[in-house]
C-alpha positions in Angstrom: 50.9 25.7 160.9 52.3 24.4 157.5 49.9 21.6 156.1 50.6 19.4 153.5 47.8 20.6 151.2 50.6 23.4 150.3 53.3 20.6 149.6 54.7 21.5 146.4 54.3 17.7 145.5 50.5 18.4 145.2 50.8 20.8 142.5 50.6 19.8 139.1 53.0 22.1 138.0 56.6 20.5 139.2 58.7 22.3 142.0 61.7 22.7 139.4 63.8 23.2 143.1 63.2 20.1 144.5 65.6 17.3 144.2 63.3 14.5 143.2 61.9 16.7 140.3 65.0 17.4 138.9 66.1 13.5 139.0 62.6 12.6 137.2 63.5 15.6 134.8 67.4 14.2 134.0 66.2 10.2 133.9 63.0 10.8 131.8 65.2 13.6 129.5 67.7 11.1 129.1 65.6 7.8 128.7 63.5 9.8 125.8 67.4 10.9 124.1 68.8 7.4 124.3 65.3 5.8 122.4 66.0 8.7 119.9 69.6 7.6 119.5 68.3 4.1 119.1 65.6 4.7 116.6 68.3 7.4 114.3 71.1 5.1 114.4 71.0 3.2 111.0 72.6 0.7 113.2 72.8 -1.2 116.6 76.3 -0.8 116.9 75.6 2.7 116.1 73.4 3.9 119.4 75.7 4.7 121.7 78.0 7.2 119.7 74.3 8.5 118.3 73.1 8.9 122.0 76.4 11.0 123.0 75.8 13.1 120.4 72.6 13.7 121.1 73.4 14.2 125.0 75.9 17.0 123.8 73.2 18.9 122.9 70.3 17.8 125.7 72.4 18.1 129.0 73.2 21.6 128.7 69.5 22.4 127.5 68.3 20.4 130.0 70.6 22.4 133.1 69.4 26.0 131.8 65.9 25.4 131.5 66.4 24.3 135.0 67.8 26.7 136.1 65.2 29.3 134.3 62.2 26.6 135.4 63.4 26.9 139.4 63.9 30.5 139.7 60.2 31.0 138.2 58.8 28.7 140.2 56.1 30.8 141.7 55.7 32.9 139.0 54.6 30.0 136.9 52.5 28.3 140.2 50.4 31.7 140.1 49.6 31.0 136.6 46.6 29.3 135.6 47.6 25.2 135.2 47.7 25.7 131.5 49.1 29.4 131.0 51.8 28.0 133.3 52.5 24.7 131.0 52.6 26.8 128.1 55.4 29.4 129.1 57.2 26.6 130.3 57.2 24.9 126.7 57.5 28.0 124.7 60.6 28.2 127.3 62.1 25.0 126.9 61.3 25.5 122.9 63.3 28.7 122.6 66.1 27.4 124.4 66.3 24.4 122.3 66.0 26.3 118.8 68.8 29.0 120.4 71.4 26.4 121.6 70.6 24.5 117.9 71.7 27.8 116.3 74.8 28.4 118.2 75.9 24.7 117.4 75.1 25.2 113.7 76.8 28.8 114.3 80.1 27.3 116.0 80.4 24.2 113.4 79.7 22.0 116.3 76.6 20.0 114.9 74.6 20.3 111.1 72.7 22.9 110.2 69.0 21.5 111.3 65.4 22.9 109.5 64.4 26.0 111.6 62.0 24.7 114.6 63.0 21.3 114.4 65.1 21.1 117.6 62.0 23.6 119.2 59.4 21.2 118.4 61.4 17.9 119.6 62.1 19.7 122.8 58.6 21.0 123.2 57.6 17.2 122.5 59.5 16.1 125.5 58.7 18.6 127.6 55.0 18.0 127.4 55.6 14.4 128.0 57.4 15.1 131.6 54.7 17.4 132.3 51.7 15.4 131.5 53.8 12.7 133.8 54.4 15.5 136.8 50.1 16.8 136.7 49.5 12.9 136.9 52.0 12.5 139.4 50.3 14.9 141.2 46.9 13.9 140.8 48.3 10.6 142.5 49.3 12.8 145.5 46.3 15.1 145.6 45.9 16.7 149.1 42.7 13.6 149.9 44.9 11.2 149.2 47.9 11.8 150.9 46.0 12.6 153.7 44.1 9.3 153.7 47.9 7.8 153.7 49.4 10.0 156.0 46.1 8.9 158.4 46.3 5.3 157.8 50.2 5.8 158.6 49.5 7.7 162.2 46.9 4.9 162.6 49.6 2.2 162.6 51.8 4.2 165.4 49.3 5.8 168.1 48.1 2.3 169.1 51.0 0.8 169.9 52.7 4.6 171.0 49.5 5.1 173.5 49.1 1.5 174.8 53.0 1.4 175.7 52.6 5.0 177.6 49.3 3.5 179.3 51.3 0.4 180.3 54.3 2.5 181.7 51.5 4.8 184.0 50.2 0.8 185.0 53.2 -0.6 186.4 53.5 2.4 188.9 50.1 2.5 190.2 50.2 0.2 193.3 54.1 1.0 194.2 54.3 4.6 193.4 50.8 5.7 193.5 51.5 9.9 193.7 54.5 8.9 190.4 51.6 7.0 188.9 49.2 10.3 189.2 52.0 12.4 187.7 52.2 9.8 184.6 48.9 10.0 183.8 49.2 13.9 183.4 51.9 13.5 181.4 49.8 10.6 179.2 46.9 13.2 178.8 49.6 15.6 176.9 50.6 12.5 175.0 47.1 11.9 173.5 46.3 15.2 173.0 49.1 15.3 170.6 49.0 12.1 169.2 45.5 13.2 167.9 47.1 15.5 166.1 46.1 15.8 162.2 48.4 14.5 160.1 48.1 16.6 157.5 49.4 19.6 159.7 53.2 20.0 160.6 54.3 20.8 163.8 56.7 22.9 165.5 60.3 21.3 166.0 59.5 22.5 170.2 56.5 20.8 170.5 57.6 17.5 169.0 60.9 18.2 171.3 58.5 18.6 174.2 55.9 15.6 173.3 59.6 13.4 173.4 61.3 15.0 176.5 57.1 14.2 178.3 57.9 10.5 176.8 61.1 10.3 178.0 59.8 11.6 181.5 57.1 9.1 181.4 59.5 6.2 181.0 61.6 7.5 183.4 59.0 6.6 186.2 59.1 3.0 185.2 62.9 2.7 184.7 64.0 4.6 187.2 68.0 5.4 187.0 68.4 2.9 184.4 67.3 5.5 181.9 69.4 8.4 181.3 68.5 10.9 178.6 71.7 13.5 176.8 69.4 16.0 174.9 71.9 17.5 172.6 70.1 20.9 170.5 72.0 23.4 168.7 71.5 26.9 167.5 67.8 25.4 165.7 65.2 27.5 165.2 62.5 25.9 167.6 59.7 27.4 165.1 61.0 25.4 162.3 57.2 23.3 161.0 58.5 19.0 160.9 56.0 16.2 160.3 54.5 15.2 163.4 55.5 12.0 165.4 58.9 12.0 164.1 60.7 11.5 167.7 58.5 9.8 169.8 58.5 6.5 168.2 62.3 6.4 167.5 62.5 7.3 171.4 60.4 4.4 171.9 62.5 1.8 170.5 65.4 3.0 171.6 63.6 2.6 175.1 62.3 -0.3 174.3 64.8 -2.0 172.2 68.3 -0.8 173.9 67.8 0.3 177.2 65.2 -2.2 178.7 66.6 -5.1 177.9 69.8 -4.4 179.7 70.1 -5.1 183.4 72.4 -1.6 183.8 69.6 0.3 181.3 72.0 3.3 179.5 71.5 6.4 177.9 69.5 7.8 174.6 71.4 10.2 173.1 69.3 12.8 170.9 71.4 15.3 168.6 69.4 18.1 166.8 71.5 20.6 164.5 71.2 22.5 161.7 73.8 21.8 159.1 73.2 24.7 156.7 70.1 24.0 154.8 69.1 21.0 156.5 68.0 20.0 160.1 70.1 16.8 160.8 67.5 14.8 164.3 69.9 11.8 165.7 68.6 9.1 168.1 71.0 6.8 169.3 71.0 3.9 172.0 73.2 1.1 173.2 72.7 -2.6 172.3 75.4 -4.1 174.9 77.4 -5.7 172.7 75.2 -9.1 171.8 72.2 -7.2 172.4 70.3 -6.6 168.8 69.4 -2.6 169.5 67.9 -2.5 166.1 65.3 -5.4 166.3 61.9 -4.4 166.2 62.6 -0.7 165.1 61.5 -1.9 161.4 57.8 -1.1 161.7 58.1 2.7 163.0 61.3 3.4 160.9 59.1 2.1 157.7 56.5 3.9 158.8 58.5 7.0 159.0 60.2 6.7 155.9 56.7 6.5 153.8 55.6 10.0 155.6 58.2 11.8 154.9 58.6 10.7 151.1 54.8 12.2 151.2 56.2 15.1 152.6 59.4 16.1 151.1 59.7 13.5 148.5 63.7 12.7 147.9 64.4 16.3 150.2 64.3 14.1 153.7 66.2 10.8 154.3 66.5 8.6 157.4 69.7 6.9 157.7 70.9 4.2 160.1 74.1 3.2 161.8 74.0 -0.2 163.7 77.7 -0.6 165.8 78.4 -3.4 167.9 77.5 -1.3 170.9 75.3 1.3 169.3 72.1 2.0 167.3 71.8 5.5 165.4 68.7 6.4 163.8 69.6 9.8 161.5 66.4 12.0 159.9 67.3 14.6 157.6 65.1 17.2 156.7 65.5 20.1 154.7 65.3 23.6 157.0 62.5 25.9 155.0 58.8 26.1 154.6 57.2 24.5 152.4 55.0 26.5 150.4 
């Protein structure tokens, strides 16, 4: 299974396909034009038409080598660190002193002195990648397993004391349900001793939250109904672990329990093409907050999967007057 010691975010060499790196790479590009504009404009008043006509020339520099940077993304991540660093200048170098000539060529900007737009480019250019290997240094595999650690250690407590409680409350009335719960809690500490480093297969973490579910179900009886909703996903597909089971468990806790008629938890897994869309919804009856108390796991979740996908994965909410969605969003590949 995938771990997060191959997450492209603990390479020091950027993953020029992810979304967050290409943000970094337009903001810091940009930020470094516009102090250039300020310092060559022989006035303040001057900047801005300075900056747009230096962003004539960076934006379409800065899209190709992009381009050029993503699709050899693991030709340069074989590469030794600095053989890598290197093409990736002399890349972003020739493009600049290429696109410099054609503008000079077409009478859309001044002749410049040969390598001068090359070396400026290279220039910034080494600054975002010294900024990406320290970037990455901060997310070194040790570290952002230590996180992901101290994360899982903030939800198994309260995930395994609420699952003990639900076995509890069955033993004297329904003594043979009660036996049956605590075979269902064994499967839910196996997993929840899970590393956290590792993914895990979008089945099991279906099956650790349908066992959940099930184990709930003893204590609530009919006032918990469950609509499993899973399309045409590949149930192979590596996720973070303990992404369901504590959404479940405020839904449960949160917007069925405290109503006297209980309701149902809705749970919607699709693909929608290159990303695996996980919904979790519940009711909140009306005056009923649905959405109090679900702060600590959906934090906690949020904070994982920046570690592993960066900007890639989002959680979303949508609180109704009768309803409380919880929405992950995760991109559908490997990562390497």
């Amino acid at each position: 299974m995938t771990s997060i010691r191959h997450f492209p975010a603990t390479h020091p060499l950027p993953d020029w396909r992810n979304f967050g790196v290409m943000l970094r790479v337009l903001l810091g590009a940009n930020a470094l034009a516009a102090l250039a504009a300020l310092l060559l404009a022989p006035a303040t008043d001057d900047w801005a038409g300075r900056y747009v006509e230096l962003a004539a020339f960076v934006e379409p520099l800065l899209l190709i080598s992009l381009a050029l940077l993503a699709g050899l993304r693991d030709l340069l991540w074989r590469l030794p660190l600095r053989l890598g660093q290197a093409l990736a200048l002399a890349l972003v170098g020739g493009l600049a002193e290429l696109l410099a000539m054609q503008g000079a060529s077409l009478g859309l900007a001044e002749p410049a002195a040969p390598g001068r737009a090359a070396l400026l480019a290279v220039a910034a250019a080494w600054l975002l990648l010294g900024y990406f290997e320290l970037r990455a240094r901060a997310h070194s595999p040790a570290l952002a397993e230590a996180r992901l650690a101290a994360l899982n250690a903030r939800i198994r407590p309260h995930f395994l004391f609420n699952s003990l409680n639900a076995v509890l409350t069955l033993i004297r009335s329904r003594p043979q349900q009660a036996e049956a719960g605590l075979e269902a809690l064994a499967d839910l500490f196996r997993a929840a001793m899970r590393d956290p480093g590792e993914l895990v297969s979008l089945a099991d973490e279906i099956e650790l939250g349908r066992q959940y579910l099930e184990l709930e179900g003893l204590r609530l009886g009919p006032r918990l109904t469950v609509d499993w909703q899973i399309g045409p996903v590949a149930r192979d597909l590596p996720i973070p672990p303990l992404m369901l089971q504590p959404l479940l468990e405020n839904a449960v806790r949160h917007g069925i329990e405290p109503l006297p008629e209980g309701g149902t938890v809705r749970i919607a897994i699709d693909r929608r093409g290159d990303e695996l869309s996980i919904a979790i919804a519940n009711p909140t009856g009306g005056g009923a907050d649905g959405g109090e108390g679900h702060h600590i796991a959906l934090d906690n979740i949020r904070e994982r999967l920046a570690l592993y996908y960066d900007l890639e994965a989002r959680l979303t909410i949508e609180a109704g007057p009768d309803s409380y969605e919880v929405r992950i969003t995760l991109p559908c590949r490997t990562p390497r």
